[in-house]
C-alpha positions as CSV (number, residue, x, y, z in Angstrom):
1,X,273.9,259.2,-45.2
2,X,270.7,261.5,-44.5
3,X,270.2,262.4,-40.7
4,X,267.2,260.0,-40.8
5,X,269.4,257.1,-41.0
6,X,271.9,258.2,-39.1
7,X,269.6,258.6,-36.1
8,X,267.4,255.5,-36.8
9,X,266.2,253.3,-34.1
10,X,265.6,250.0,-35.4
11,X,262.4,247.3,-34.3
12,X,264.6,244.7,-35.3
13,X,268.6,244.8,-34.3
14,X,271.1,241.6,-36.4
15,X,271.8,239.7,-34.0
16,X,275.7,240.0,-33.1
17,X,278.3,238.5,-30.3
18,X,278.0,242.2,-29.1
19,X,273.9,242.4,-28.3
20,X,273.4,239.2,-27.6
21,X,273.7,239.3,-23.9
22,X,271.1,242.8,-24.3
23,X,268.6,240.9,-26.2
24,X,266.2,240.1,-23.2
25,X,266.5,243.4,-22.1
26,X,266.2,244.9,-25.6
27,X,263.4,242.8,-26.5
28,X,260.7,243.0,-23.8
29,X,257.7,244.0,-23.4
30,X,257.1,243.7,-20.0
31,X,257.6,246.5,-17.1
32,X,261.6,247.1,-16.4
33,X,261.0,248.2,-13.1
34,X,259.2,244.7,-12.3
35,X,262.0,243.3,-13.7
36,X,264.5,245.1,-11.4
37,X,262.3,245.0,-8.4
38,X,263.2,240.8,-8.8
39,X,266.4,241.6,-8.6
40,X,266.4,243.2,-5.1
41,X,266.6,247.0,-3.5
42,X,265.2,248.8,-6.6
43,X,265.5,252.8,-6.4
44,X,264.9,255.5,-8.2
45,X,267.2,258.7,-8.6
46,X,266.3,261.6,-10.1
47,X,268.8,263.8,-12.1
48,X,266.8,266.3,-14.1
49,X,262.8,267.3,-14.6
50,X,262.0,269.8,-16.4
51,X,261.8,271.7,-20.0
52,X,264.1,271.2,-22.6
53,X,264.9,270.4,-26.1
54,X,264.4,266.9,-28.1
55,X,267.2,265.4,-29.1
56,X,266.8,265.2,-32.9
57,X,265.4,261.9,-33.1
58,X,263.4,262.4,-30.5
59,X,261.8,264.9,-32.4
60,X,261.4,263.1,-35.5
61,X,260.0,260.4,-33.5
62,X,257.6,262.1,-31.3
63,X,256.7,264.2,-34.5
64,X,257.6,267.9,-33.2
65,X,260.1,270.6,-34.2
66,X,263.4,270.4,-32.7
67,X,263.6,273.8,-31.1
68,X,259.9,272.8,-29.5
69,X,260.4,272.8,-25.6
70,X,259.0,269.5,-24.3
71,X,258.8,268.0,-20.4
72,X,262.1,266.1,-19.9
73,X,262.2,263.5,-17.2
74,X,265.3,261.8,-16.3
75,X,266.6,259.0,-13.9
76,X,269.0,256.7,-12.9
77,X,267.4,253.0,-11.9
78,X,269.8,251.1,-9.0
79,X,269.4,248.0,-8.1
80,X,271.1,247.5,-4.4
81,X,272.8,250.5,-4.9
82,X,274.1,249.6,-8.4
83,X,272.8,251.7,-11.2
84,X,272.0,249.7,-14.1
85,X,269.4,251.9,-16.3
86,X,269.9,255.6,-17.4
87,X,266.0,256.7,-18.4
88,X,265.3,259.3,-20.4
89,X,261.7,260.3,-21.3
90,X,260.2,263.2,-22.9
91,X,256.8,264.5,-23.3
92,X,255.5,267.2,-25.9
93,X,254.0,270.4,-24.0
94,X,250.9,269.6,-26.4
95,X,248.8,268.6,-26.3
96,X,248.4,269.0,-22.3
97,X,246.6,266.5,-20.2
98,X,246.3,264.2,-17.3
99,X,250.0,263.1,-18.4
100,X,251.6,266.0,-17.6
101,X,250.2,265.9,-14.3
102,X,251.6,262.3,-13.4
103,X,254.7,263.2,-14.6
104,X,255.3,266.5,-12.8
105,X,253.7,264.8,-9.4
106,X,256.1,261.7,-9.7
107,X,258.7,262.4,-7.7
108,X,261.0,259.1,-7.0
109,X,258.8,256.8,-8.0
110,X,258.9,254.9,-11.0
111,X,257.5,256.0,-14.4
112,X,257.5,252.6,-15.3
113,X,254.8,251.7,-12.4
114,X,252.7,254.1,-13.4
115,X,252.7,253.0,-17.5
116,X,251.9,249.6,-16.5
117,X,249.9,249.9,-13.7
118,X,247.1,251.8,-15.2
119,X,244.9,250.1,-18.2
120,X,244.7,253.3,-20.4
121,X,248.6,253.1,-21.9
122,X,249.3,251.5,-24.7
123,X,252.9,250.8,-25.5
124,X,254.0,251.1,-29.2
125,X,257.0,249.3,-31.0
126,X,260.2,248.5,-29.1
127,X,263.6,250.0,-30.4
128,X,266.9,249.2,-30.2
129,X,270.1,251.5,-30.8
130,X,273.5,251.0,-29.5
131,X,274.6,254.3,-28.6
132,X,277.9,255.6,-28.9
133,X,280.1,259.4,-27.8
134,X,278.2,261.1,-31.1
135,X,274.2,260.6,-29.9
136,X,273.5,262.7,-27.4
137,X,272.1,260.7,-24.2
138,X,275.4,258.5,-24.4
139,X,277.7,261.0,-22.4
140,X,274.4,261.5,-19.6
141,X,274.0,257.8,-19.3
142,X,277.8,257.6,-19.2
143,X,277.9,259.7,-16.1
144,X,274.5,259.0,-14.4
145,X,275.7,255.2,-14.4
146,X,279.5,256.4,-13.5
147,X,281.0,254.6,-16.3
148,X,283.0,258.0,-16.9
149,X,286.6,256.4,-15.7
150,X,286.6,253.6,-17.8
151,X,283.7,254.5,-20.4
152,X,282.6,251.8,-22.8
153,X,282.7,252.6,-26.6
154,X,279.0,252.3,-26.8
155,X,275.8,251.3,-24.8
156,X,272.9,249.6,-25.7
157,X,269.5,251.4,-25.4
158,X,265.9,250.8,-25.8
159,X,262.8,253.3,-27.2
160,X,259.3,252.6,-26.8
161,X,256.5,255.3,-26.6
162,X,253.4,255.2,-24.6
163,X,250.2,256.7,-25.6
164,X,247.3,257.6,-23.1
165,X,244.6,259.4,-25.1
166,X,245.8,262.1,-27.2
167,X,249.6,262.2,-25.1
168,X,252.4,260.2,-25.5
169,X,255.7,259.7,-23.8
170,X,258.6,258.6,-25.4
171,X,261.0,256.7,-23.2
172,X,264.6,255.8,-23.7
173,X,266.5,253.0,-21.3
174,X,270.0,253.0,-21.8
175,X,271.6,249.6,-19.9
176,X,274.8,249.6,-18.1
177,X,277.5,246.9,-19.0
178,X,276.7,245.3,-15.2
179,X,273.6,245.3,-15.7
180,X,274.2,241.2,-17.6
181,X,276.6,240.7,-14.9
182,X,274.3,241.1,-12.3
């Protein structure tokens, strides 16, 4: 199997007993903060900001070399002091522009907010993957979520990327089991 396949997000997931309950979550294309905000006391927690390496299909995604520092941005979303979404997005050093402002200004506010609050983003194709101990955001969104005790064998996860002008940010939401519990 070439590492193309092996790290392929898919538009479409088959339709199993196991995503089923992820489908409305995997599937929309609406804001996930909005979403969580319904649900009541939405925060958001900061873990890391900064430069660092793609994952490899991150690269191949965003189109950049793998050793290519880009602007990592990651968080943990709670929902009444659950957490229920490990984000993950990255942005390419270049080309620079008003992005990589926003990003480095954001603080604990929402990403999400920002992408669909202002009319120059366009969102490209949803992804799905479920994730399991060999890709390497399952192990952060183990932790961040503190499903380390009692970790699940895999998690389900989303990709979409958002283009404003020449940037784009590729953003990765990885859902805790509670999270169609809740």
């Amino acid at each position: 199997m070439s590492i193309r396949n092996r790290l392929a997000w898919r538009a479409k997931l088959l339709r199993s007993s196991e995503n089923r309950p992820f489908n409305p979550w995997l599937r929309d294309r609406g804001s996930l903060t909005t979403h969580l905000q319904a649900r009541g006391q939405f925060v958001v927690r900061v873990l890391r900001q900064g430069l660092a390496m793609p994952t490899s299909d991150e690269a191949i995604a965003l189109g950049i070399k793998r050793d290519q520092l880009a602007w990592v941005r990651e968080v943990v979303l709670l929902c009444a002091g659950e957490p229920l979404v490990f984000a993950h997005s990255i942005l390419p050093c270049r080309p620079r522009g008003p992005l990589t402002r926003w990003l480095a200004r954001l603080g604990n506010r929402s990403l999400g907010a920002l992408l669909f609050a202002h009319p120059g983003f366009a969102r490209g194709a949803i992804h799905g993957k479920r994730l399991d101990h060999r890709h390497a955001l399952f192990h952060p969104a183990l932790e961040a979520m503190c499903l380390t005790a009692t970790p699940p064998p895999h998690l389900w996860a989303r990709r979409s990327r958002f283009a404003f002008g020449a940037q784009s940010v590729l953003v990765t939401e990885v859902f805790a089991p509670a999270l169609i519990c809740a």
